[in-house]
N, C-alpha and C positions, 0 to 999 in steps of 0.2 A: 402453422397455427399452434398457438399455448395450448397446454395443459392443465390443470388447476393440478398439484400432485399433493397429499397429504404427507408433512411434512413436520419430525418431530425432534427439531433440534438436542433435545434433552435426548434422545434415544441414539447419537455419537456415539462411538468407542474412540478409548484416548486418540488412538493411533488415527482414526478419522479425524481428529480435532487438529493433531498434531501433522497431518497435510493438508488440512485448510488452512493453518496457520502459514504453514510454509508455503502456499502457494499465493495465499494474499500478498505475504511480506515485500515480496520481490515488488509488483506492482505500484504497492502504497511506495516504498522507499521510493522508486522510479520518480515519482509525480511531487512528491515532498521537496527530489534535489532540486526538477525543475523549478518547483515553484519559487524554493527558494534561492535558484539561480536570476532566474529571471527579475523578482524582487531585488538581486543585487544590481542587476544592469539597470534595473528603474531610479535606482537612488545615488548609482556613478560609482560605486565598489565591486571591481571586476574582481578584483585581488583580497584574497586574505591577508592582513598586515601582518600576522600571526607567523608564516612563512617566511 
């Protein structure tokens, strides 16, 4: 079962700020390559021409 917890994002220290950051990062990037992996296979550009 939830909690309801009072919760005061203003009240951080850098250092907490600065490992949510890091720990989101990872994640988001994760879901970004898929997404725009998979947008590539939907449009027929497997390949970077760039390469």
């Amino acid at each position: 079962m939830y909690t309801a917890v009072d919760f005061d994002p203003r009240s951080l220290t850098q250092g907490q700020i600065d490992e949510l950051t890091h720990k989101l990062s990872g994640p988001i990037t994760r879901l970004l390559r898929t997404e725009l992996r998979l947008e590539r296979e939907r449009i027929g550009k497997l390949r970077d021409p760039r390469r």
